[in-house]
N, C-alpha and C positions, 0 to 999 in steps of 0.2 A: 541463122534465121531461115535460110533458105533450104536448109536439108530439113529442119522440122516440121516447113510447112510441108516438103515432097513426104515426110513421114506418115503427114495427116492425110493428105491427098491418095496415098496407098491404102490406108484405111479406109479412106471411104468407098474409094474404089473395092477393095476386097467387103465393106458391107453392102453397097451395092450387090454385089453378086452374090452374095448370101444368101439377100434377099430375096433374087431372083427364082436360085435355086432352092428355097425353102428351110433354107437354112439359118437358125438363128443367130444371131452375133450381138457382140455386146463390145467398145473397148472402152478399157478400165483403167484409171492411174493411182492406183492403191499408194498410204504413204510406203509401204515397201520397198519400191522400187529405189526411192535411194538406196538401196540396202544392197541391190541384184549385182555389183562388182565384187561382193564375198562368195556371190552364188557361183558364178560365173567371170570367165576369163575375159574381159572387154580391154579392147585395144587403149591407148591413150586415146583422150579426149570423144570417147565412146561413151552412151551410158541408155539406161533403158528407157523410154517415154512413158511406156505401159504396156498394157495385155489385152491379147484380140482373142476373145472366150467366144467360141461356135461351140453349137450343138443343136441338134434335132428335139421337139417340144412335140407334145400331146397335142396341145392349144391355137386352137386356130390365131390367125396374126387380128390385131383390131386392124380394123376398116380405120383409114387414115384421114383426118377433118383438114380438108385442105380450103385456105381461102384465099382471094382474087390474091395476085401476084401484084397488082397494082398497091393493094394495102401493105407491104413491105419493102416497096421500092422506090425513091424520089429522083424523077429523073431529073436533070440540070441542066 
């Protein structure tokens, strides 16, 4: 459980900075990926999660609709 979350956390981190530098990013977990042990040599108890597709776009980014922080969070 705990490598998958550091998995997700590396992603977001590397979309973060994507987006920083202008760069598009997308990740993706096609059903494929079960499949990515015939493509590729992965160790025991390895296997892929999914796909971190970058690339540079035409299209400006949309402007993002952000609302209060208060309306997604219950504090306790």
């Amino acid at each position: 459980w705990e490598e998958i979350a550091a998995v997700a956390m590396a992603v977001q981190n590397m979309w973060l900075c994507c987006t920083e530098m202008g760069i598009g990013s997308y990740w993706s977990s096609p059903g494929l990926i079960k499949y990515m042990d015939e493509f590729f040599t992965l160790n025991e108890g390895e296997k892929c999660l999914g796909f971190f597709y970058m690339g540079y776009s035409d299209e400006e980014p949309l402007e993002a609709e952000r609302k209060p922080i208060n309306d997604k969070v219950e504090w306790l």
